[in-house]
C-alpha positions as a Markdown table, in Angstrom:
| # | Residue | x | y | z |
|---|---|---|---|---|
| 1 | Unk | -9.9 | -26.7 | 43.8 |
| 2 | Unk | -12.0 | -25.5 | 41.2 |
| 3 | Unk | -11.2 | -27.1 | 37.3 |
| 4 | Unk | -9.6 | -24.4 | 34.9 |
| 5 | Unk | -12.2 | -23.0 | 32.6 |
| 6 | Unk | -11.5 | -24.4 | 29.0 |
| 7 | Unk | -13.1 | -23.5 | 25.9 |
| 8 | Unk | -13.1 | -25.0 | 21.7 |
| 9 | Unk | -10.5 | -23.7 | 19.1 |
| 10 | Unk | -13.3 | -22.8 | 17.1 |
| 11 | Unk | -14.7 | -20.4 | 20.3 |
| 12 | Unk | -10.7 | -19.6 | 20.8 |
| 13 | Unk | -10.3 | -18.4 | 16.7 |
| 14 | Unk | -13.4 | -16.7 | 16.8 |
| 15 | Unk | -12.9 | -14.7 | 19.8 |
| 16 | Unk | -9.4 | -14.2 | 18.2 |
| 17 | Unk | -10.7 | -12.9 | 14.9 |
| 18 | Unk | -9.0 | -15.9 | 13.3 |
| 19 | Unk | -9.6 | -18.9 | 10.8 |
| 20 | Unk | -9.6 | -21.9 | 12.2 |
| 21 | Unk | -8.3 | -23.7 | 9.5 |
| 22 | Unk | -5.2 | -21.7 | 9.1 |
| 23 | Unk | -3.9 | -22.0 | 12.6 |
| 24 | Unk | -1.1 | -24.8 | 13.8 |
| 25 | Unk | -2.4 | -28.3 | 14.8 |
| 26 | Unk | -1.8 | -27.7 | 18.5 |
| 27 | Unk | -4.0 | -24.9 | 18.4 |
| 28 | Unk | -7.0 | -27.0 | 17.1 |
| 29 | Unk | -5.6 | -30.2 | 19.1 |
| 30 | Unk | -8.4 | -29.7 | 22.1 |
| 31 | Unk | -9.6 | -27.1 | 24.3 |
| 32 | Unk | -7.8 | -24.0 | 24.9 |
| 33 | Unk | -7.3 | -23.2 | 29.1 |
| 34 | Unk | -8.7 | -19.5 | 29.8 |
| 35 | Unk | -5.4 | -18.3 | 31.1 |
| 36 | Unk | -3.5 | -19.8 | 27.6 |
| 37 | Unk | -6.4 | -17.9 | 25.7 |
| 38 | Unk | -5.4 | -14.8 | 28.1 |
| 39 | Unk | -1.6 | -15.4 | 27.4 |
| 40 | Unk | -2.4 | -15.3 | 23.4 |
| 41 | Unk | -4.3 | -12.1 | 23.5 |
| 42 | Unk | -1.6 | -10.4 | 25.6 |
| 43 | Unk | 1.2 | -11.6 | 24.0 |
| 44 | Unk | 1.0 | -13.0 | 21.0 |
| 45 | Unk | 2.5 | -15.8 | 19.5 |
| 46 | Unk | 4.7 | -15.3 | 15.6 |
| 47 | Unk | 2.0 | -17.7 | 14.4 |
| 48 | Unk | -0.8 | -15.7 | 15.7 |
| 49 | Unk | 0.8 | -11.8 | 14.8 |
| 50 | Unk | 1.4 | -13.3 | 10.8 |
| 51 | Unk | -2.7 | -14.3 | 10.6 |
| 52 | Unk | -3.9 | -11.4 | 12.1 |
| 53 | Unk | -1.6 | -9.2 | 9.6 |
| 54 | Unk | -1.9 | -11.4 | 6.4 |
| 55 | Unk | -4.6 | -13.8 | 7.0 |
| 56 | Unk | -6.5 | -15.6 | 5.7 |
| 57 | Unk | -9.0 | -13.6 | 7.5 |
| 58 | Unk | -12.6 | -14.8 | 8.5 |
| 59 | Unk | -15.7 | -13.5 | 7.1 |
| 60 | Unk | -16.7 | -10.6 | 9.7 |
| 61 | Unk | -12.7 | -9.2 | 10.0 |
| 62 | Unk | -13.1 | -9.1 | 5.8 |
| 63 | Unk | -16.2 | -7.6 | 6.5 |
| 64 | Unk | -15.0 | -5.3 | 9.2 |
| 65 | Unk | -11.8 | -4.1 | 7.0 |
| 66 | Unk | -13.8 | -3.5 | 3.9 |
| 67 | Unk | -16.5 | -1.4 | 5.7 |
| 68 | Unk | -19.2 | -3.5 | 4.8 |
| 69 | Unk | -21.4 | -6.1 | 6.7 |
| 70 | Unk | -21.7 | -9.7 | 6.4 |
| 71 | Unk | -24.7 | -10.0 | 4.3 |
| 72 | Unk | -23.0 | -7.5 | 2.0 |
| 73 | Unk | -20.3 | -9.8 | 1.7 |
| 74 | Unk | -23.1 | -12.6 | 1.1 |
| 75 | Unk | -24.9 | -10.3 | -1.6 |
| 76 | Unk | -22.0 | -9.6 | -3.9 |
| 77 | Unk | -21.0 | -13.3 | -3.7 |
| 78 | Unk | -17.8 | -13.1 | -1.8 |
| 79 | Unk | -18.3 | -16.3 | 0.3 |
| 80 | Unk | -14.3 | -17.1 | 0.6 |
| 81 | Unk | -11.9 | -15.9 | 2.9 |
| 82 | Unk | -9.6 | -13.4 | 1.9 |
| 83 | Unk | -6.0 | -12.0 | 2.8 |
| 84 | Unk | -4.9 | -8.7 | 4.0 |
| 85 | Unk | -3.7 | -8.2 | 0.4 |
| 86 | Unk | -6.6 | -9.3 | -1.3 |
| 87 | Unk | -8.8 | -6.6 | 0.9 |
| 88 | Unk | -6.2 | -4.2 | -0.1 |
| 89 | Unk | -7.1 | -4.8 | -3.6 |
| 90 | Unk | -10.6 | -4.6 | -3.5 |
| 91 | Unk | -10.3 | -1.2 | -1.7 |
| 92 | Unk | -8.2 | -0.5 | -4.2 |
| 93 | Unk | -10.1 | -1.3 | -7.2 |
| 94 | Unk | -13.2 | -0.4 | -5.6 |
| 95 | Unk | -15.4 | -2.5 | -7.3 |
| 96 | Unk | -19.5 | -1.4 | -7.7 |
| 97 | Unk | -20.7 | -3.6 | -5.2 |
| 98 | Unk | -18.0 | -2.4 | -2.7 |
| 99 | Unk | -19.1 | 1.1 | -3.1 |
| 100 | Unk | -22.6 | 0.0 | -3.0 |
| 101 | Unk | -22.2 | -1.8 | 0.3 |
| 102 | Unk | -19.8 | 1.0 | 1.8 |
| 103 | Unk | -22.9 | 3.4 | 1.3 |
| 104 | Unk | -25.4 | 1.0 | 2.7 |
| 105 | Unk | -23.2 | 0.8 | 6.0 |
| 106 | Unk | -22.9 | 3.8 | 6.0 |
| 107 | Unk | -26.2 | 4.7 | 5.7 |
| 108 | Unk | -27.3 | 2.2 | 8.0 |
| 109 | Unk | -24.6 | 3.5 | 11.5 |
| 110 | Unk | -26.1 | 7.1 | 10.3 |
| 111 | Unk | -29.5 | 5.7 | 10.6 |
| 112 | Unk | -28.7 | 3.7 | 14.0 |
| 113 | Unk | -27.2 | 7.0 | 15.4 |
| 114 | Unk | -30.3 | 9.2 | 14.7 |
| 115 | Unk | -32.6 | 6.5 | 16.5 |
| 116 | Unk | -30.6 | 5.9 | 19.8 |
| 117 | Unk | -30.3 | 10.1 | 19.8 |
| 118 | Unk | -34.1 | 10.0 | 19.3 |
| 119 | Unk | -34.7 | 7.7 | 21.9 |
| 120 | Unk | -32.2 | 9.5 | 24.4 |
| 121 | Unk | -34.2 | 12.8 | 23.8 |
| 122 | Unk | -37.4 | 10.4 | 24.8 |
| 123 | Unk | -35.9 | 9.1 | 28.0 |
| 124 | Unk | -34.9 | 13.0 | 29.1 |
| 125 | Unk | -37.9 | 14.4 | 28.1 |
């Protein structure tokens, strides 16, 4: 009989879109089973509900929730982790670089949407 896949709490968090650090000690205690990592996307724990919903949140779910990327995160010097209600903050305050960094996402999903149109109207024509 074939040995249960297993994988690290730091793949387990990351794949969970959570911190590390901030989960219970048996979750970092050793590797996590693939049906247990199964069982905590489909039904979450209390534990595991709170971080997703207040955090601390890791770097690409800040990113993700502010509408930014990662290196925009980098280039206004936000290199903590934040909570749900310190996002909520910053998009309300809307600070310059947020707005800066909002526009260059945005610019940059328009930008990736004209070239994958341009290369579908290649591959038809």
């Amino acid at each position: 009989m074939a040995q249960e896949q297993t994988m690290k709490p730091e793949t387990a968090a990351k794949k969970l879109g959570i911190l590390l650090s901030a989960t219970p000690e048996s979750f970092r205690a050793g590797p996590i089973a693939r049906t247990t990592f199964d069982e905590l996307q489909s039904e979450p724990p209390t534990w595991l509900q709170d971080l997703r919903r207040d955090g601390p949140h890791p770097r690409p779910v800040v990113a993700a929730r502010l509408g930014v990327s990662i290196s925009g995160l980098a280039r206004a010097g936000v290199d903590d982790v934040l909570t749900t209600e310190q996002i909520k903050r910053l998009l309300q305050d809307m600070p310059a670089w947020l707005v800066q960094e909002r526009s260059t996402q945005a610019a940059v999903r328009t930008e990736n949407v004209r070239v994958k149109q341009e290369r579908a109207a290649r591959t038809e024509g």
